[in-house]
C-alpha positions, -999 to 999 in steps of 0.1 A, spaced: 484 -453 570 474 -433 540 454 -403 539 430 -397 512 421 -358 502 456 -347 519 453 -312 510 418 -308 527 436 -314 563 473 -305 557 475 -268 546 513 -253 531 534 -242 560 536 -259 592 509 -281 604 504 -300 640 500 -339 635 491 -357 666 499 -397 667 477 -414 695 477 -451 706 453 -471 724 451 -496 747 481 -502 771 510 -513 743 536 -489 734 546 -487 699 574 -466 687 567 -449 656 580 -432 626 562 -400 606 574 -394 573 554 -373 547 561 -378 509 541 -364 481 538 -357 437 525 -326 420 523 -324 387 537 -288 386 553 -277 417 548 -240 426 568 -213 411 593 -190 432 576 -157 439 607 -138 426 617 -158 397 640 -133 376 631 -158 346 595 -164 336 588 -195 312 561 -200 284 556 -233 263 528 -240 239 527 -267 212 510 -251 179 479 -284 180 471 -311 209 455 -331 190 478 -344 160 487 -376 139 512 -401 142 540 -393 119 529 -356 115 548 -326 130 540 -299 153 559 -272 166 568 -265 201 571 -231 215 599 -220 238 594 -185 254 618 -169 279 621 -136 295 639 -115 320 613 -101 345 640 -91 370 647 -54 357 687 -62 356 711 -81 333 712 -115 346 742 -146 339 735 -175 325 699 -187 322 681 -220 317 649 -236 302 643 -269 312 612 -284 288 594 -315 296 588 -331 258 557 -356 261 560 -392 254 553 -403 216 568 -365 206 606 -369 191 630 -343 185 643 -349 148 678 -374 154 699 -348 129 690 -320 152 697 -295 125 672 -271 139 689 -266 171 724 -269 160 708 -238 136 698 -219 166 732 -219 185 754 -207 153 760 -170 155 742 -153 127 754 -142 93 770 -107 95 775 -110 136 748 -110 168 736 -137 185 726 -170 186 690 -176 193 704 -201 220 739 -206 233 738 -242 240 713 -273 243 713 -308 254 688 -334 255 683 -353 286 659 -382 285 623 -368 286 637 -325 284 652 -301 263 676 -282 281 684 -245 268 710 -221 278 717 -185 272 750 -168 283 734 -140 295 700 -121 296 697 -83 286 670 -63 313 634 -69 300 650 -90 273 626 -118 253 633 -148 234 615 -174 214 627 -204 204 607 -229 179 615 -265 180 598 -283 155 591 -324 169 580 -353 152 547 -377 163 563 -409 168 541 -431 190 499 -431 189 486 -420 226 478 -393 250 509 -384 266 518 -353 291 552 -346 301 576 -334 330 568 -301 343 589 -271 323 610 -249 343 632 -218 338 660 -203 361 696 -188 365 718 -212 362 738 -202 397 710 -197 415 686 -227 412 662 -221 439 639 -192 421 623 -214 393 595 -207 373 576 -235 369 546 -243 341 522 -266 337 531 -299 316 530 -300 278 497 -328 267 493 -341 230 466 -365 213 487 -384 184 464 -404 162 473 -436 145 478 -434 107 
């Protein structure tokens, strides 16, 4: 059985589901409940909040356009290590030298910090990683991509989090691009 406009009869929290059978057979039976979203909800108390933007939706294939990774420490206190999880839309690349992002985890000239401590690409997301977040402490990243593939294309939900404590993410809304063919 499959039931059409779920959210109009199943509210969040816990809801009462009554299975009936009729007629004089027996049947034993199994509930299960499985569902998508496109961006799950966020945790109320998220010490990490999470902004990405591309610069245009609506580009051509072969062109660039730059992605936009804001993080921030909401909590009021220093926090450990943080992550940024961004879902990259299909037909967008990440240039294969990587030179931009290998750029943003050397220290600086003349000491400070790197714009990122480490990265890694898996599959469809950038992951980013700071060592540590000062109180109220903001950081923007830009990651210029490449338009590969013509299409319309949306990606994974982005999220953003401390590292050791995975359950308060901040979740937002999935990246979308328009790439022309040439």
């Amino acid at each position: 059985m499959n039931m059409e406009d779920v959210e109009v009869n199943l509210k969040a929290g816990e809801n009462k589901v009554r299975v009936e059978m009729t007629g004089k057979n027996v049947f034993p039976y199994t509930l299960s409940w499985t569902y998508n979203t496109l961006k799950p909800a966020s945790a109320e108390k998220a010490p990490v909040k999470l902004e990405t933007s591309l610069a245009k939706s609506e580009v051509a294939e072969g062109d660039g356009v730059r992605l936009t990774v804001k993080v921030e420490n909401v909590s009021g206190q220093g926090q450990g290590m943080a992550v940024a999880v961004v879902g990259l839309p299909g037909g967008l690349t990440i240039p294969e030298d990587l030179k931009q992002l290998k750029d943003h985890v050397r220290l600086p000239e003349g000491g400070g910090r790197p714009l990122v401590s480490a990265f890694e690409i898996r599959g469809r997301e950038l992951v980013l990683y700071w060592r540590d977040l000062a109180p109220g402490q903001k950081i923007e990243v830009p990651v210029d991509l490449t338009c590969r593939v013509p299409g319309e294309y949306s990606g994974p939900a982005s999220r953003a989090y401390l590292y050791y404590n995975a359950d308060l993410k901040h979740w937002v809304e999935p990246l979308k691009v328009s790439i022309a063919a040439k």
